[in-house]
C-alpha positions as CSV (number, residue, x, y, z in Angstrom):
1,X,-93.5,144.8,-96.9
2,X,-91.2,146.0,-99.7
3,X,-87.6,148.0,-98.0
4,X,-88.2,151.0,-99.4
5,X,-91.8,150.8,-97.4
6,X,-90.3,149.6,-94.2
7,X,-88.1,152.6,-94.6
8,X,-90.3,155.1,-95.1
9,X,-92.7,154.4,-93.4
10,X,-90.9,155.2,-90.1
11,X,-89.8,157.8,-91.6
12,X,-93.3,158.9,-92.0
13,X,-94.8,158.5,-88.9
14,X,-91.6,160.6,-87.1
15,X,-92.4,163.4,-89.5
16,X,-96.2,163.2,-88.6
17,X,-95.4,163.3,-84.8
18,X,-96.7,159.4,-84.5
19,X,-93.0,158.6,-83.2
20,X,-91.6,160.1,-80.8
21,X,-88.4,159.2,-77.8
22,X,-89.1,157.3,-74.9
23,X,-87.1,156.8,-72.1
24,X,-85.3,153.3,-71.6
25,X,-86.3,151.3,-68.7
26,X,-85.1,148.4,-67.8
27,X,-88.8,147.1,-66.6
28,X,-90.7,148.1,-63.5
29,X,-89.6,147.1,-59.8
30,X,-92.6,144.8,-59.1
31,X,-92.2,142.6,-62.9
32,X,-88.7,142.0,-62.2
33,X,-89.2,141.6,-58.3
34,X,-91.8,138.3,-59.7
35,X,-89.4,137.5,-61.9
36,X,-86.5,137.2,-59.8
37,X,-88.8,135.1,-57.9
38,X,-89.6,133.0,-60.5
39,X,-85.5,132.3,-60.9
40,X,-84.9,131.3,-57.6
41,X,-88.1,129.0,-57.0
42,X,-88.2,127.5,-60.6
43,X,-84.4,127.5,-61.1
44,X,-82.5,127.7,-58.2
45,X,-81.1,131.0,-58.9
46,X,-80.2,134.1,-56.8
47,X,-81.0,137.6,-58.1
48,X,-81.3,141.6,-57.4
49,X,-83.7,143.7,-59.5
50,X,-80.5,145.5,-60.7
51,X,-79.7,142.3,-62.0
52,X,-82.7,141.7,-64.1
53,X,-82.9,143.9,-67.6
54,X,-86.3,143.3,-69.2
55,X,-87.0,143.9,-73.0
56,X,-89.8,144.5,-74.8
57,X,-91.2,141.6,-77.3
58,X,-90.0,142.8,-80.5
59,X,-85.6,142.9,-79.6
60,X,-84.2,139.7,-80.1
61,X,-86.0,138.4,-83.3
62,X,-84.7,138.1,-86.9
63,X,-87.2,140.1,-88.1
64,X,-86.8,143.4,-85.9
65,X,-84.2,145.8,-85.9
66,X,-83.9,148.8,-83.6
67,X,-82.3,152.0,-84.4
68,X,-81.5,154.5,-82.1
69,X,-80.6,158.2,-82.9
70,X,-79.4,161.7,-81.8
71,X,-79.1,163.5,-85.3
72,X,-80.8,165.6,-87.6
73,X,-84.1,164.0,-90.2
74,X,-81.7,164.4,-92.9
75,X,-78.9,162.6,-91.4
76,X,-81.3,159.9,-90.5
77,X,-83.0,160.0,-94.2
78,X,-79.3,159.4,-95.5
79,X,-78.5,156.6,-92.8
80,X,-81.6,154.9,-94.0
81,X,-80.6,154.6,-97.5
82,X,-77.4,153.5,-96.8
83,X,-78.6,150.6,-94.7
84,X,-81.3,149.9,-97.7
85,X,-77.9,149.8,-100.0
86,X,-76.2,147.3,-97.7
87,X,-79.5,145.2,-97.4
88,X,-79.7,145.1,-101.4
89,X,-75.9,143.8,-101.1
90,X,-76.4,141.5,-98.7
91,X,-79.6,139.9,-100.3
């Protein structure tokens, strides 16, 4: 996928309604309930749900990056292309 795709294409899909803001969690009682049992059987270690923060698949890898934003489309549109400009630098 070219960068000027992978930028407007969510671009796209906020303007066509596909996108739209969903509340961070931190995961869901019983999944980090299992896995704070999984810590302390399989590694010894003591934990509180509170303690646990669980991610979804996609944070974390090279080739993933998450924006997050409170602004108008046009202040978006103009933070997208300055990332692309710093990408093209960078590359």
């Amino acid at each position: 996928m070219s960068l000027s795709l992978a930028v407007a294409s969510p671009i796209s899909a906020i303007e066509e309604g596909y996108i739209t803001y969903v509340l961070p969690t931190s995961g869901s009682l019983e999944l980090k309930a299992a896995i704070g049992d999984k810590l302390k059987r399989d590694n010894g270690l003591e934990s509180e749900p509170d303690q646990i923060l669980v991610t979804c698949g996609a944070f974390g890898s090279d080739s993933h990056m998450r924006l997050s934003y409170a602004c108008s489309m046009e202040e978006i549109t103009e933070g997208m292309d300055r990332i692309e400009k710093a990408i093209t630098v960078l590359s």
